[in-house]
TISETI-427961 format. One record per residue: y, x, z of N, C-alpha, C, CB in turn; residue in one letter. Coordinates in steps of 0.2 Angstrom, whole numbers, plus 5000, padded with zeros to 4 digits. Glycine has a CB too. Example, Ala and Ser with C-alpha at 12.3 -4.5 7.8 and 13.67 -1.06 7.14 Angstrom:
<sites>
497250665039497850625039498450665039497850575045a498950645035499550685036500050645039499750705029s
</sites>
This chain:
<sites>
584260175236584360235232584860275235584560215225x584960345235585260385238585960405233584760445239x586560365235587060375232587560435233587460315234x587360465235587560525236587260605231587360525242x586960575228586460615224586660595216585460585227x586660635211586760625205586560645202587160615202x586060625196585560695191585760675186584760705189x586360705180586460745175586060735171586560795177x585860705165585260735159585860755152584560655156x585860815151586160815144585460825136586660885144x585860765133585360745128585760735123584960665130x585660725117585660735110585460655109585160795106x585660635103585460575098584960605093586060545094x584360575094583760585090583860575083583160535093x584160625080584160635071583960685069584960635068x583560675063583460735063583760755058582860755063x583760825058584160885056584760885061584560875048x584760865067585360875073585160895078585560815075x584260905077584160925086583560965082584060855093x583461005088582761055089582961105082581861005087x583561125080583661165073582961225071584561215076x583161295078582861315077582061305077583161355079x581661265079581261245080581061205073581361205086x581661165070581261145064581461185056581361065064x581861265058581461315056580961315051581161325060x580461305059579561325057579361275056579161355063x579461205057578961165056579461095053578461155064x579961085050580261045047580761005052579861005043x581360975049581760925053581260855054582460915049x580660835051580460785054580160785061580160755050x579760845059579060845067579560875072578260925067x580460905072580560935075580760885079580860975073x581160835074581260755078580760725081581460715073x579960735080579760705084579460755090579260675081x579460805091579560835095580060815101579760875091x580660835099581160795101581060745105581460775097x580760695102580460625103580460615111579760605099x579960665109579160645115579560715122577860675110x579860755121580260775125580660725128580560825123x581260695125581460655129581260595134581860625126x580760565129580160535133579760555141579660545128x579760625139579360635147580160635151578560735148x580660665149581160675153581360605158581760685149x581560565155581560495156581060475159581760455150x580360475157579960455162580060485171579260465159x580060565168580060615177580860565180580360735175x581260575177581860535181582060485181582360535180x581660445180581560375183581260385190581260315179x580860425192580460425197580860435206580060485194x581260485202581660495205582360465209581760545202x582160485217582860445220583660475221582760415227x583860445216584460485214585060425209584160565209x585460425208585860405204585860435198586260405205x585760395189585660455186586160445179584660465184x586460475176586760485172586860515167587060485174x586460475160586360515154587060525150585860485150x587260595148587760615145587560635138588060655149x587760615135587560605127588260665124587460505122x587960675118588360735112588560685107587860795107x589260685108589360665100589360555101588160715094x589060535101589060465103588560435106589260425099x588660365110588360345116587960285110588860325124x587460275110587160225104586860155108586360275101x586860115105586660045106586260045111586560025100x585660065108585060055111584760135113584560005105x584360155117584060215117583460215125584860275116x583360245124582760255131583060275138582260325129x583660305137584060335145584560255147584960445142x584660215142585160145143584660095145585560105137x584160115151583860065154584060055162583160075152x583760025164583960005170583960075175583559945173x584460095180584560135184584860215181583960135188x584860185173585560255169586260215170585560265158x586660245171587360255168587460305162587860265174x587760275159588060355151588760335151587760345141x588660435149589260415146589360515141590060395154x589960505141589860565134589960635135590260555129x589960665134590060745136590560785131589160775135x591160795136591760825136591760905135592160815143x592160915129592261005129592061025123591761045134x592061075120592061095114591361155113592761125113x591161215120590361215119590161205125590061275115x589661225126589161215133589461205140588661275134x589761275140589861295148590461235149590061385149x590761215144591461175146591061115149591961155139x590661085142590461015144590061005151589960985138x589661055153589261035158589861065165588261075158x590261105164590761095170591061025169591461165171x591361005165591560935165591360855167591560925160x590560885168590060815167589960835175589260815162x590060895179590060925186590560885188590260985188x591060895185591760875190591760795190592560915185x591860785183591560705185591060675191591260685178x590760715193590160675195590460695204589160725190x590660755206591160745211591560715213591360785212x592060685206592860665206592560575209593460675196x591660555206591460515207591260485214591160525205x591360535219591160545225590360585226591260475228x589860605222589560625225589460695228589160605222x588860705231589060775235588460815233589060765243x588060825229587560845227587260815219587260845232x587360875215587260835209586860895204587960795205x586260895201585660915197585960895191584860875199x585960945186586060915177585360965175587060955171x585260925170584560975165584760935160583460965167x584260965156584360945146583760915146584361015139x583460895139582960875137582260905134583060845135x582260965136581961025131581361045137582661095128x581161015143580761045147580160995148581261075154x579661005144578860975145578760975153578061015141x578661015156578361045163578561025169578561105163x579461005168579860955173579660885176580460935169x579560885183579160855185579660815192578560895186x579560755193579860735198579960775205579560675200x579560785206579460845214579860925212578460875215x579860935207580360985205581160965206580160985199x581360905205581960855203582060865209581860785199x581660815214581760835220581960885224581560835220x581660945223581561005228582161025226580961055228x582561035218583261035217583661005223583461005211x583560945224584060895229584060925236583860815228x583360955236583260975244583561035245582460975246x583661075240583961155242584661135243583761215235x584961085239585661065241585961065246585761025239x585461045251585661025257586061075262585060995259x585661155259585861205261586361265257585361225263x586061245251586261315248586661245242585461405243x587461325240587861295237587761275228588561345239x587161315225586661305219586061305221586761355215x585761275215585161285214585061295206584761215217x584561335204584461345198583661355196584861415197x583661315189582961315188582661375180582761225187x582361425182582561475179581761465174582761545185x582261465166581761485160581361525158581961495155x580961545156580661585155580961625150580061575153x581261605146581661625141582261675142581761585139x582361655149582961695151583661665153583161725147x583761615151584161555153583861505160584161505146x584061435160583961385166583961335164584461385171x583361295163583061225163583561165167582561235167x583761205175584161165177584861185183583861125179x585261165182585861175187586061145195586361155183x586161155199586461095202586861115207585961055206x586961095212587861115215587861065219588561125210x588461085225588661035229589261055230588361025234x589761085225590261105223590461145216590361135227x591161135214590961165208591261245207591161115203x590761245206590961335203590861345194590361385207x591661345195592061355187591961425183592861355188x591561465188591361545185590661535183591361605189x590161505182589761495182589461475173589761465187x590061435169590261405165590761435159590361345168x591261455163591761475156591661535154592561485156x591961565149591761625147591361615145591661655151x590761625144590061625145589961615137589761575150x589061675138588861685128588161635133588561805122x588161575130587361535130586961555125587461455130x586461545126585661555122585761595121585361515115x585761665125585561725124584961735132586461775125x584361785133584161805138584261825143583961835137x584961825141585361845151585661785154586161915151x585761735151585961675155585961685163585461605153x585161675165585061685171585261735176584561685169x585061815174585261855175586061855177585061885170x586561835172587261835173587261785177587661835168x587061725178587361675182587061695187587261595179x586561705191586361725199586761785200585461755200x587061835196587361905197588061865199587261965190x588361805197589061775196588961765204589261705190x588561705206588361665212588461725220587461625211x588061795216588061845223588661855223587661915222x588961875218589661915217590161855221589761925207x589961795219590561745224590161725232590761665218x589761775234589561765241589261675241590461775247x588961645237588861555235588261585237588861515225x587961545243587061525242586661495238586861495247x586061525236585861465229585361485232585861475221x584661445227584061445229583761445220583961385235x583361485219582861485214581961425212582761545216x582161395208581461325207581061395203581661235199x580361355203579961375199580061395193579561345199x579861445190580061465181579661425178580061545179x580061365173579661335168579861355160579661265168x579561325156579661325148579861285147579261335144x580661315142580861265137580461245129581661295134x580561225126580461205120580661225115580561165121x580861265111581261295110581161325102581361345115x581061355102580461385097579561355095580361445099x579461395087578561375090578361405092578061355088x578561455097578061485101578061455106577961565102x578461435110578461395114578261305114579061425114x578161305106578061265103577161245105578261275097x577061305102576161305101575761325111575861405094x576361355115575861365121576261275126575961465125x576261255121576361185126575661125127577161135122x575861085130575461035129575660985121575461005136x575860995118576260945113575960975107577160945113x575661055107575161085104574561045100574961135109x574161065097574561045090574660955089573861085082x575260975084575660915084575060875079576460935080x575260805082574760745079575160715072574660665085x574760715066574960715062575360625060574460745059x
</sites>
């Protein structure tokens, strides 16, 4: 395995009424949870695939038993008060760790695919980011082979300019990055209904 390499999953504890909010909305806190379910499900399957060191960082507490605490996770918990803190925190950790290239995603992306995971790791090699850009307007996924602290503070999340601002931050600081394929989060049900997870099994 490539010890130099580290992928990041930020995940949630499957409860419902704790995850997929706006999503269960429309279609209740249970299906949202299962929803939920079967997203983390394919996550964890794509990243196990993958040759990388991998490290699930949970919200809130690290549970007994769960799908990311099997062989070739390490966990641990995710530092900071909102977004842009915790995932600069779970960066820096993951350098202070010794590695030299490290990918973070969430668990919200059906479409995330090992070769995708990959090609993140491969842009590393050159450029100082990689970003995997939402349809939504936001980023699926992050990665770096350094950290860049502007990228994160400050910052309004779950708004449409995610993306937008953070490629505009990277030009602005002379950082080479590189752009993944644009996939879909999960998010809503419209996003809901043009997935494969469409329509939900009762």
């Amino acid at each position: 395995m490539k010890n130099d390499r580290l992928l990041i999953i930020f995940t949630r504890n499957p409860v419902a009424g704790e995850v997929k909010t706006r999503l269960a909305s429309s279609i209740g806190a249970e299906s949202a949870l299962e929803v939920y379910k079967a997203l983390r499900a394919h996550t964890a399957a794509v990243c196990r695939e993958l040759d990388a060191k991998k490290r699930a960082c949970y919200c809130g507490f690290i549970p007994t038993n769960d799908i990311f605490l099997t062989n070739g996770f390490s966990a641990t918990l995710q530092v900071g008060e909102e977004l842009g803190e915790r995932m600069l925190n779970a960066l820096r950790a993951g350098f202070d760790d010794g590695y030299t290239k490290i990918v973070l995603i969430g668990t919200d992306c059906l479409e995330i695919t090992p070769l995708i995971l990959e090609q993140a790791f491969i842009a590393l090699e050159g450029a100082d980011a990689v970003i995997g850009p939402a349809r939504d307007g936001g980023f699926y996924l992050i990665g770096m082979k350094r950290v860049i602290e502007e990228l994160f503070l400050g910052r309004a999340w779950s708004t449409p300019e995610v993306l937008a601002e953070t490629t505009l931050t990277l030009r602005s600081l002379q950082a080479d990055h590189e752009l993944l394929e644009e996939l879909s989060d999960i998010d809503t049900l419209e996003d809901l209904k043009a997935s494969a997870l469409w329509p939900l099994k009762p």
